[in-house]
C-alpha positions in Angstrom: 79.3 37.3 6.5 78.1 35.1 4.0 75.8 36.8 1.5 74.2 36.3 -2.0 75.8 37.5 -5.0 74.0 38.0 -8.5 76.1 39.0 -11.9 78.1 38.1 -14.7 81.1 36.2 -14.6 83.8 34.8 -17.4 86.1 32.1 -18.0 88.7 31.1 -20.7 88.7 27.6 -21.4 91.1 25.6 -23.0 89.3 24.6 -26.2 89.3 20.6 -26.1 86.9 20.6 -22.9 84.7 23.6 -24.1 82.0 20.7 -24.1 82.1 20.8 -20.1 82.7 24.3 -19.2 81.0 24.1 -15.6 82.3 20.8 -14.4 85.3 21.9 -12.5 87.4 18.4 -12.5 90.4 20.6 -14.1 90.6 22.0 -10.9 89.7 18.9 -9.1 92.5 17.1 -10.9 95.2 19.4 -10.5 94.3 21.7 -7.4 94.1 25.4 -7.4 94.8 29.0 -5.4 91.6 28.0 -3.1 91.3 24.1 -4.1 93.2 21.1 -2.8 93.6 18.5 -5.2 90.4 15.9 -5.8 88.2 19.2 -4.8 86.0 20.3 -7.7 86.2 24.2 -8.0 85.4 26.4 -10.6 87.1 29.5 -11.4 85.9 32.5 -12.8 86.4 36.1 -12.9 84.5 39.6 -13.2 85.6 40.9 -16.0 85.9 39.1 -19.7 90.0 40.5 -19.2 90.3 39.3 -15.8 89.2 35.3 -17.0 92.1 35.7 -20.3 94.8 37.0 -17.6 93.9 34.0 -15.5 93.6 31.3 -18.4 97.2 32.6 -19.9 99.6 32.1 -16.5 101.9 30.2 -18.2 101.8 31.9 -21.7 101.7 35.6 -20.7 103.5 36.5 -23.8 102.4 34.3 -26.2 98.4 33.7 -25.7 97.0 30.2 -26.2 93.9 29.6 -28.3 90.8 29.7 -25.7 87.4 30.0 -25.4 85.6 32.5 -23.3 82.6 31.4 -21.4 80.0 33.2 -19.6 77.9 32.2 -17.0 74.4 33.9 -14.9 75.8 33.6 -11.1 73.0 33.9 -8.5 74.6 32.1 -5.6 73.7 32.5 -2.1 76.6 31.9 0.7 79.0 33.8 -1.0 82.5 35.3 1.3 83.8 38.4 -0.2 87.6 38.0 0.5 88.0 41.5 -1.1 86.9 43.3 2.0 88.7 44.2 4.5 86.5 43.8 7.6 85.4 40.2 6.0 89.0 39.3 6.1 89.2 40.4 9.8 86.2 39.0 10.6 87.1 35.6 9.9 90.8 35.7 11.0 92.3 35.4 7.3 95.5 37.3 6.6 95.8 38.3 3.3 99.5 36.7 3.2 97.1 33.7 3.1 95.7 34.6 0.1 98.6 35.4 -2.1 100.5 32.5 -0.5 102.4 30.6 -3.5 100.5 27.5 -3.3 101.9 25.5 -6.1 105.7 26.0 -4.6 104.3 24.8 -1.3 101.9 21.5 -2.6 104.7 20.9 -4.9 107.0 20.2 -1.5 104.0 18.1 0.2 103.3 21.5 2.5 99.6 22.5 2.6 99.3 26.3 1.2 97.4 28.4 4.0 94.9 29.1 0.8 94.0 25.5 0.9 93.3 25.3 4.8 91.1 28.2 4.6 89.0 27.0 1.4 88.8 23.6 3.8 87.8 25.9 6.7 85.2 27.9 4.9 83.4 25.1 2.9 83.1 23.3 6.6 81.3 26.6 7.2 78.9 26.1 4.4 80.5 28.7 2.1 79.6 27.6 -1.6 82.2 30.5 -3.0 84.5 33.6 -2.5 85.1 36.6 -4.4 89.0 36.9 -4.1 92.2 39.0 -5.7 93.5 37.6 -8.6 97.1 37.2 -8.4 97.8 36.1 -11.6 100.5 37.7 -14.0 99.5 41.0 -15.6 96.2 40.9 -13.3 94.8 44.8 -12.5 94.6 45.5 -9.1 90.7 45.6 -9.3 90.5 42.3 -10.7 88.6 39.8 -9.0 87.8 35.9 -9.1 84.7 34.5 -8.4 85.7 30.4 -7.4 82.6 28.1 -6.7 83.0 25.3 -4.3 79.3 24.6 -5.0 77.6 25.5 -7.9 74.5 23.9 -10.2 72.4 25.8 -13.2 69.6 26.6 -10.7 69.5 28.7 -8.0 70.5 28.8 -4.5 73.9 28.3 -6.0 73.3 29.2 -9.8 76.2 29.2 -11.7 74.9 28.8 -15.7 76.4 28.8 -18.5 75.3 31.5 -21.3 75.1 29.4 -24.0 71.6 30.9 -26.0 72.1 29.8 -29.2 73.9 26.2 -28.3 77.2 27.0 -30.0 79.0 25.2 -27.4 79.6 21.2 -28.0 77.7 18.9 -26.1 80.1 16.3 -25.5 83.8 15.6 -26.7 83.1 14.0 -30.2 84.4 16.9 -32.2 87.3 15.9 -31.0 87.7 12.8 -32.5 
């Protein structure tokens, strides 16, 4: 049930930490869909449209300056919560899923999405390919979040940065 997965995948980053765009203490810091709070994830989707839907939740009317990342994924132990018989095969409902996590954390009640990202890291699951249920997302659009990731393989997730156009560190900031 867990299996490799090789391709491109996208994020939109909020500019001021476009000097760390794989370090996943965002996610860490605040929680996520498939994160509890003080769990580094990183989130990513399939398509370049997918990743700008996901980055502008709270703005879905009036985008926010961000900047797109891509990154080389070739990560082994990969759950594809897309399909159906992976779903059934590892009990997940897909109510589960599309719980409304924030609502529940926000009211000290662990979303079922949490539990299940707990359940399949114990399983040694370094990501999932999942729905995205953000705002305006297109029913084929699909996140790739990263429980375990580093630039090399067996759980490559690398930043496409050829020509170095991304900072190094957060002095342009200052």
């Amino acid at each position: 049930m867990k299996q490799p997965w090789r391709g491109v995948v996208y994020r939109a980053h909020h500019p001021r930490w476009a000097f760390a765009p794989d370090s996943g203490e965002g996610a860490a810091r605040f929680g996520g869909r498939f994160n509890p709070v003080g769990t580094p994830a990183l989130y990513t989707a399939l398509r370049l449209q997918g990743a700008w839907t996901e980055a502008q939740q709270a703005f879905p009317f009036k985008a926010q300056p961000m900047t797109m990342v891509a990154y080389q994924v070739d990560c082994a132990d990969m759950v594809d919560l897309t399909d159906p018989a992976i779903l059934t095969a590892w009990g997940i409902a897909g109510a589960d899923l599309a719980c409304a996590w924030e609502d529940m954390a926000d009211r000290g009640i662990e979303p079922p999405s949490w539990a299940l990202a707990k359940r399949l890291v114990a399983a040694g699951c370094a990501g999932i390919l999942a729905p995205s249920f953000a705002a305006g997302a297109q029913a084929g659009d699909i996140n790739a979040i990263f429980w375990h990731w580093s630039p090399d393989p067996p759980y490559q997730v690398r930043v496409v940065d050829d020509l170095g156009r991304l900072p190094r560190d957060d002095t342009s900031w200052r």
